[in-house]
C-alpha positions in Angstrom: -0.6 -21.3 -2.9 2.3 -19.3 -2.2 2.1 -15.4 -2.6 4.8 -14.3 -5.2 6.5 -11.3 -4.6 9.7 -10.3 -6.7 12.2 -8.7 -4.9 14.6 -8.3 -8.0 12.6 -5.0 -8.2 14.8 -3.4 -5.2 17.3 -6.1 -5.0 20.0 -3.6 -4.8 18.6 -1.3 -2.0 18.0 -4.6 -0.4 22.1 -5.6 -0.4 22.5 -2.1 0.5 20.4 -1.0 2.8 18.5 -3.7 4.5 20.2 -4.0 7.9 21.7 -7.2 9.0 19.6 -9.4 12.0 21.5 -9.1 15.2 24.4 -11.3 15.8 22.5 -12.4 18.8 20.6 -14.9 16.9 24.4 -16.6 16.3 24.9 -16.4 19.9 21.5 -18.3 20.2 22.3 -20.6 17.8 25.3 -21.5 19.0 24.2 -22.0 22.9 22.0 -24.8 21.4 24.3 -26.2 19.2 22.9 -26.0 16.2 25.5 -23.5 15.2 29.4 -24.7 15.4 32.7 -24.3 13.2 32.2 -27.1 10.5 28.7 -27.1 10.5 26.8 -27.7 6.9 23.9 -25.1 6.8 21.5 -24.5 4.4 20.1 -20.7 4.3 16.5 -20.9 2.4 15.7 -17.4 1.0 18.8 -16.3 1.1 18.2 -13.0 -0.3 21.6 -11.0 -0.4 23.1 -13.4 1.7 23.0 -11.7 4.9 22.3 -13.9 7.2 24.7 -16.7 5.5 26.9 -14.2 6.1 26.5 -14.3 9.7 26.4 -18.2 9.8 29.7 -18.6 8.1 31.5 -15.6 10.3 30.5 -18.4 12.9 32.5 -21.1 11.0 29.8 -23.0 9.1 30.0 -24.2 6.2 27.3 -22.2 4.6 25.0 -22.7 1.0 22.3 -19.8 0.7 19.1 -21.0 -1.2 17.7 -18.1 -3.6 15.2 -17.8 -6.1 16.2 -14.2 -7.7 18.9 -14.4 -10.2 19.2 -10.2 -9.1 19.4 -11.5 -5.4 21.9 -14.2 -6.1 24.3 -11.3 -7.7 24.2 -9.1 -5.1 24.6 -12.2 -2.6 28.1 -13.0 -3.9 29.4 -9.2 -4.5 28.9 -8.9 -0.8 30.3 -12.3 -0.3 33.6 -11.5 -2.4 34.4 -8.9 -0.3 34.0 -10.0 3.1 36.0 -12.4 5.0 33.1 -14.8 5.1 33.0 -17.4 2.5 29.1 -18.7 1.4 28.1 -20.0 -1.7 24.9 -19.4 -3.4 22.5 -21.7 -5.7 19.4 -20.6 -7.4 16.9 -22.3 -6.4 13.5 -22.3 -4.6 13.2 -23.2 -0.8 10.7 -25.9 -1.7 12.8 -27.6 -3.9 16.7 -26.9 -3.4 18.5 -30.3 -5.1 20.7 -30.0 -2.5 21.9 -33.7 -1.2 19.7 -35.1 1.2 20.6 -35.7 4.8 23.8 -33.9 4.7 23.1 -30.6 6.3 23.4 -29.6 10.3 21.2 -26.9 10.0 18.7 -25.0 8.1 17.6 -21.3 8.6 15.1 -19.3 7.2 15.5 -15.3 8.2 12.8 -12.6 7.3 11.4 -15.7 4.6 9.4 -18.5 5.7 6.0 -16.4 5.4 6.8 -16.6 2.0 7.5 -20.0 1.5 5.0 -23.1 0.7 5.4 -23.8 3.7 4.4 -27.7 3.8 6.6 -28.0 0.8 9.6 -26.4 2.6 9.0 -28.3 6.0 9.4 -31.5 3.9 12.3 -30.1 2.0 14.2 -28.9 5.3 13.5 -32.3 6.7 15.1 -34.4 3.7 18.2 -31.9 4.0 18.9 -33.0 7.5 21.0 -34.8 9.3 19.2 -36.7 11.8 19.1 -34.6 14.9 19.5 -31.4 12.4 18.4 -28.3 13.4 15.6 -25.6 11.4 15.7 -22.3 12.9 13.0 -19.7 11.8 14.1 -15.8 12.2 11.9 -12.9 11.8 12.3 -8.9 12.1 9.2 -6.6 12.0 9.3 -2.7 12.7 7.1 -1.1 15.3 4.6 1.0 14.1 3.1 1.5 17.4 6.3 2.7 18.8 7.7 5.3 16.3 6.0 8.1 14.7 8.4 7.4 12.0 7.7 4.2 11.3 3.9 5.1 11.0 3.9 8.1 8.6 5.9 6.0 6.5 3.6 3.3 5.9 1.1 5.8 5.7 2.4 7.1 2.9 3.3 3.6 1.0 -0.7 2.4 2.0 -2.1 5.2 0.0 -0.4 4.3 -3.1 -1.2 0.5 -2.6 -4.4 -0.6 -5.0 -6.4 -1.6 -2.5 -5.3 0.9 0.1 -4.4 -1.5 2.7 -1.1 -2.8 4.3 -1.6 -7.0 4.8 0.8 -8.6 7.2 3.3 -10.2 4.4 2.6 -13.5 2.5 1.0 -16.3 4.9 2.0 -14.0 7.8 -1.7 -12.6 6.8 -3.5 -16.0 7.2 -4.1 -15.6 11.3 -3.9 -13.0 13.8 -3.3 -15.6 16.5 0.3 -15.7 17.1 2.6 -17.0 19.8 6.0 -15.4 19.7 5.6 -13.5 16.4 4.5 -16.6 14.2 1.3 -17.3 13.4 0.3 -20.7 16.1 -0.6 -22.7 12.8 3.0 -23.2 12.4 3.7 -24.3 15.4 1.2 -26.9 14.2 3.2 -27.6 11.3 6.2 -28.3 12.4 5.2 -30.5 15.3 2.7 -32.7 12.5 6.1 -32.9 10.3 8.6 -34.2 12.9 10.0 -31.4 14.1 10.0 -31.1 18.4 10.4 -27.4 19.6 13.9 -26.8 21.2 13.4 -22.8 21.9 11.2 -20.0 20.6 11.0 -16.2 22.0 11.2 -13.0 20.9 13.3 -9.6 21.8 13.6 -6.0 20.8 16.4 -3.9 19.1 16.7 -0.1 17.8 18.6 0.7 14.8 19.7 4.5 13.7 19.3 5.4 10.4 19.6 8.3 8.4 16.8 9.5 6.0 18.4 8.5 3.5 19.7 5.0 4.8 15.6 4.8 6.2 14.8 5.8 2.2 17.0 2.6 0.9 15.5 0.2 4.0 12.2 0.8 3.4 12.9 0.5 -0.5 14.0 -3.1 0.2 10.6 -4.0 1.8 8.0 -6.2 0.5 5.4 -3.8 0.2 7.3 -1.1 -1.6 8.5 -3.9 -4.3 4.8 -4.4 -4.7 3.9 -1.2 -6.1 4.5 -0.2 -9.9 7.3 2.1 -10.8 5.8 5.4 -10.6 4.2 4.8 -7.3 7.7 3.9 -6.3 9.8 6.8 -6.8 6.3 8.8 -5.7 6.8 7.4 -2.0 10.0 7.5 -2.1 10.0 11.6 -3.0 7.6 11.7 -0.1 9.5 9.8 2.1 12.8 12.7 1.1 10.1 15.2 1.6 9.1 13.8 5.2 12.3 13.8 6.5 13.9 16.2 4.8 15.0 18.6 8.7 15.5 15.0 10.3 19.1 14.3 11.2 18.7 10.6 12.3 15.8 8.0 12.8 16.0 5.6 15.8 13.6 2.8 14.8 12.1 -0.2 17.0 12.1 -3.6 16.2 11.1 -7.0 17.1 13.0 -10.3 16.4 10.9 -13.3 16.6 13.0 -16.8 16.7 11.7 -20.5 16.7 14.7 -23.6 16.7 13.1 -26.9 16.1 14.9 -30.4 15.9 14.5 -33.1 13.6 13.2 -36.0 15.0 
């Protein structure tokens, strides 16, 4: 069973200030030709359509796949003005009613951990082309390398009901992981058709001020968890925290898997 977590709560801190994957993952994409001008892509969680974005500044031709009617609004604001052009449907992952065996690619940033994930491996399969690509994009912060990162989660785990910080949705399920994902996956996919073209992982820093750290960290999974009160408490801490601190550089880790459609 899928975890449920409703990030309509913060879904505008999230199209503000939750920062946009590195345009790397394009470059990637691209290299193994999964990503070209013309390409029909399917972006599963699509959230506030950053990473559609990024697929259709490439030239694809891109549909982002989102369950949160509050998501989906601030998906095409962003979209209208940009110079990208993506559409959005609201929908789940698992079940997108999208035409089958049409698409060139599928992507999944920062969402498959909260995905039913053998329903969504069979639901990227019938979207495919055969020969289609899935590519599976994560982003963590660094809490072992930033003081910053660590009082901040410190002050989000005291407020959380059972006082702990889980890894997010079935990211929890094993510790064992091979490039960021847990090796169950890997698993998965292989049992469902899909051969491994590439996985790896690399590490980026992003400045942000307090208040721009305020509004990321206010997108976040675990902060949408907690009631209202409990919100604007951490987030008065947080102001509190940083309050003499000009900018924040932060540490991340992007964790990428491309797999083929048999």
């Amino acid at each position: 069973m899928k975890e449920q977590v409703n990030f309509g709560n913060v879904s505008q801190d999230y199209a503000r200030y939750r920062d946009e994957l590195p345009a790397r993952l394009a470059d990637w994409l691209e290299a193994h030709g999964a990503l070209k001008n013309g390409a029909r892509a399917v972006d599963l969680g699509a959230g506030t359509g950053s990473f559609s974005r990024l697929l259709a500044g490439r030239g694809a031709v891109v549909t982002g796949v989102e369950p949160s009617d509050e998501m989906i609004v601030e998906a095409r604001r962003f979209t209208d003005h940009s110079n990208c052009s993506a559409v959005y449907v609201h929908a789940p992952a698992e079940a997108t009613e999208l035409p089958a065996g049409q698409f060139d690619l599928v992507t999944a940033a920062r969402a498959w951990h909260w995905f039913d994930r053998q329903q969504a491996i069979s639901e990227a399969r019938r979207l495919l082309k055969p020969g289609g690509f899935l590519a599976v994009v994560d982003s963590v912060l660094l809490a072992a390398e930033s003081e910053a990162v660590r009082a901040t989660f410190e002050l989000i785990r005291r407020r959380m009901p059972d006082g702990k910080l889980k890894a997010p949705g079935s990211m929890a399920e094993s510790p064992e992981r091979r490039n960021g994902f847990p090796l169950r996956w890997f698993d998965e996919w292989a049992e469902s058709g899909f051969q491994e073209k590439d996985s790896g992982q690399f590490g980026y820093e992003l400045r942000f001020t307090p208040n721009a750290w305020r509004g990321k960290i206010r997108s976040i999974s675990w902060f949408s968890q907690l009631d209202t009160d409990s919100r604007q408490q951490v987030d008065q801490e947080m102001a509190a925290l940083f309050r003499d601190v000009t900018e924040l550089t932060i540490p991340h880790r992007c964790s990428f898997v491309l797999l083929q459609k048999a």
